[in-house]
Short mmCIF file of the C-alpha atoms (twelve columns), coordinates in Angstrom:
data_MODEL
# 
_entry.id   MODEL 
# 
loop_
_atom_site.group_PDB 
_atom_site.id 
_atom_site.type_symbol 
_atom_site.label_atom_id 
_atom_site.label_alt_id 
_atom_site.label_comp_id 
_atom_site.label_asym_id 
_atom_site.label_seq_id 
_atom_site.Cartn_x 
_atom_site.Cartn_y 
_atom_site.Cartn_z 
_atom_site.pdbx_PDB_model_num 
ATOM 1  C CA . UNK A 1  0.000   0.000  0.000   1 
ATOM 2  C CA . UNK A 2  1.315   3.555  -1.157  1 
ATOM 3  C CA . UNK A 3  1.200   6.412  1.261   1 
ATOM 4  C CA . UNK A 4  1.215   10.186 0.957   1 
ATOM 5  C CA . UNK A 5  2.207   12.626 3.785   1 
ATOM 6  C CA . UNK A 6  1.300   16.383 3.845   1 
ATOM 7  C CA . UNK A 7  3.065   18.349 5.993   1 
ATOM 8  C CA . UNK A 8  0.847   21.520 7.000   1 
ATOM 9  C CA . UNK A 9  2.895   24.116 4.797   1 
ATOM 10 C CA . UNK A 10 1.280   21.679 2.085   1 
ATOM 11 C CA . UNK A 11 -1.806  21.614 3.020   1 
ATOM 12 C CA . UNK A 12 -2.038  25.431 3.122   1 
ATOM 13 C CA . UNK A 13 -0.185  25.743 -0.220  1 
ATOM 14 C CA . UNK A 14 -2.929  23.256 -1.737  1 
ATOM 15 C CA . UNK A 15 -5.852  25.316 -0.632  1 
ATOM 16 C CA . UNK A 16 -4.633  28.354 -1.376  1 
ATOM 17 C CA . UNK A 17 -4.274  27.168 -4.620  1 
ATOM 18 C CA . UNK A 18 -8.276  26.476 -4.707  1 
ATOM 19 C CA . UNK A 19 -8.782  29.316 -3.476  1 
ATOM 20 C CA . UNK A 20 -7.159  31.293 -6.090  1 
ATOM 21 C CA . UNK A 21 -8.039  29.038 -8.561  1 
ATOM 22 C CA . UNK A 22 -11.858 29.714 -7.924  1 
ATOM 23 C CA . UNK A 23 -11.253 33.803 -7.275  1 
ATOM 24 C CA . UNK A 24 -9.756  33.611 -11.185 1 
ATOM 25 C CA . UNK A 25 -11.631 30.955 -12.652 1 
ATOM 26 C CA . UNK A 26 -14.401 28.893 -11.301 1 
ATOM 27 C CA . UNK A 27 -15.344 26.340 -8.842  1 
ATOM 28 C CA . UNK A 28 -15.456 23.679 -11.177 1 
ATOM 29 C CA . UNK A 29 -11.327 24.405 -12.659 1 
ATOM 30 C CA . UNK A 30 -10.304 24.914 -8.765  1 
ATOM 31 C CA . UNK A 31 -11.562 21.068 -8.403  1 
ATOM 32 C CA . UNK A 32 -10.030 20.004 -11.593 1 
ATOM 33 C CA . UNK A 33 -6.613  21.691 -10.800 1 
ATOM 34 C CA . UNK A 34 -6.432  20.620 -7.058  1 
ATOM 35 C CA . UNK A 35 -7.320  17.161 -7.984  1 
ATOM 36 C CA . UNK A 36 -4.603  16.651 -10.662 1 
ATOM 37 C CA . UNK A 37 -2.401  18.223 -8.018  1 
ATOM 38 C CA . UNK A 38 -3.540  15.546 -5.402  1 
ATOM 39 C CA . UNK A 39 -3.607  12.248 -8.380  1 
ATOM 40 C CA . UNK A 40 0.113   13.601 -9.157  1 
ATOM 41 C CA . UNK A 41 1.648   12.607 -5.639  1 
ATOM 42 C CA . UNK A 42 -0.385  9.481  -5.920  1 
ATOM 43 C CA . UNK A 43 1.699   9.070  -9.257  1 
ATOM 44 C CA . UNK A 44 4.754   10.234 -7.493  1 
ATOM 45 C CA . UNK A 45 4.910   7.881  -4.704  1 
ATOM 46 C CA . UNK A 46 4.589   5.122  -7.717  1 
ATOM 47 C CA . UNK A 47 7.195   6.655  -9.438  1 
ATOM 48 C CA . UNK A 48 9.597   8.868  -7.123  1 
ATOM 49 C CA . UNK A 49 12.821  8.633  -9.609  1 
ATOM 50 C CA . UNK A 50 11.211  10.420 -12.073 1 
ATOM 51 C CA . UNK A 51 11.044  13.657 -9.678  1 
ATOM 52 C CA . UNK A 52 13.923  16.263 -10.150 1 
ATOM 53 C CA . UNK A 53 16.205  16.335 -7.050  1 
ATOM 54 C CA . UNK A 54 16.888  19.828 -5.743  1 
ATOM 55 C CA . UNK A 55 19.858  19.366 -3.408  1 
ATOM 56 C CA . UNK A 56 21.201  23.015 -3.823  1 
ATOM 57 C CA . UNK A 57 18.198  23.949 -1.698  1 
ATOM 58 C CA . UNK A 58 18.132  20.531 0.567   1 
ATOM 59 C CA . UNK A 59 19.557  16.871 1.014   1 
ATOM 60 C CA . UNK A 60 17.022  14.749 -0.544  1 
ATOM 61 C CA . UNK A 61 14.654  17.158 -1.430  1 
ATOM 62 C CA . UNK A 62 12.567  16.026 -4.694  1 
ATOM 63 C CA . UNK A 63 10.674  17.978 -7.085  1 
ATOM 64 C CA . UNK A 64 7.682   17.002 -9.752  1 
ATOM 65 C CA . UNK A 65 5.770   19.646 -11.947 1 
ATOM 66 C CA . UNK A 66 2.050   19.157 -12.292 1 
ATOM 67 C CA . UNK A 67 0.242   22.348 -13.977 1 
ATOM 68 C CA . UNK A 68 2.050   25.419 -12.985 1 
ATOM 69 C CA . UNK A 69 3.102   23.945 -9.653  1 
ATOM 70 C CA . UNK A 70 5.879   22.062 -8.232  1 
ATOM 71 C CA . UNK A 71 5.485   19.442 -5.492  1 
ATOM 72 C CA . UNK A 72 8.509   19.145 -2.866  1 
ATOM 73 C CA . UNK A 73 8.860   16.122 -1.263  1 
ATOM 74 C CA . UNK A 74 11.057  13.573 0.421   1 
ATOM 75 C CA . UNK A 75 10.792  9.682  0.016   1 
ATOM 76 C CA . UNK A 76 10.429  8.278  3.271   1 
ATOM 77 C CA . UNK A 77 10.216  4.653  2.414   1 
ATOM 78 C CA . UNK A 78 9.870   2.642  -0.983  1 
ATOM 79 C CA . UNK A 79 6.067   3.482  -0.917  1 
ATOM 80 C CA . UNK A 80 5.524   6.732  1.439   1 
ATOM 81 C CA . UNK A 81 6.663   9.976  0.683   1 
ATOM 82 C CA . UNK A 82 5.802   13.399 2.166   1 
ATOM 83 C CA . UNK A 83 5.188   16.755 0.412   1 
ATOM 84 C CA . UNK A 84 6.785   19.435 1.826   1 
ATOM 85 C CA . UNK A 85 5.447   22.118 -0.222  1 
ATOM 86 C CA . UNK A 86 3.672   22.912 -3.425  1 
ATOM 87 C CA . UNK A 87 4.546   25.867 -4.824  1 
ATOM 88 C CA . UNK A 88 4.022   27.979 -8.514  1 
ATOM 89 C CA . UNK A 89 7.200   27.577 -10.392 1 
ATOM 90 C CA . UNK A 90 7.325   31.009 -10.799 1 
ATOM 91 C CA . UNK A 91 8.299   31.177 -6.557  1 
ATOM 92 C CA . UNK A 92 11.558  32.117 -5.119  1 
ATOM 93 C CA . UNK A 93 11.878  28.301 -4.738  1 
ATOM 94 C CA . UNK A 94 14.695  28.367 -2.285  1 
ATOM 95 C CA . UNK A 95 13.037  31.190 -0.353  1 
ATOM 96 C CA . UNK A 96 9.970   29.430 0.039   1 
ATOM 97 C CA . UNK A 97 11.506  25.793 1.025   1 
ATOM 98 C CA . UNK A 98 14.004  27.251 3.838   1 
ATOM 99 C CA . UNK A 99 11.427  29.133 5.487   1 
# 
């Protein structure tokens, strides 16, 4: 059995993402986007070697793009990892993830 971890910081990155989502869009896209967020780290703890590792900003840190956004996370064990944050690619990445 896979497992997925959010760590809070997550959690508040994914619904401010629906929430902005919504503001710009609709209610329906906001569920469309935040859903494809959440079926990517489903995919991701499948497949973690196909994330980008970002060890210039931390040790084992992992990256994977879905939409617009990139989800940070850290393989715990061969089938549980836990996002650290998601956050627009457009972020001051290193910023964001030191905080």
């Amino acid at each position: 059995m896979t497992k997925v971890i959010f760590r809070q910081e997550a959690i508040n990155d994914l619904t401010d993402i629906w929430n902005y989502t919504f503001q710009e869009w609709s209610e329906k896209q906001a569920d469309k986007y935040y859903d494809a967020i959440k079926e990517a780290c489903e995919f991701i703890v499948e497949n973690p070697n196909l994330g980008k590792i970002y060890t210039e900003i931390s040790k084992n840190l992992f990256g994977f793009k879905s939409g617009k956004h990139i989800i940070f996370f850290h393989q715990i064990s061969e089938n549980e990892i836990e996002v650290i944050r998601i956050l627009h690619e457009r972020m001051d990445l290193k910023t964001n993830l030191i905080e």
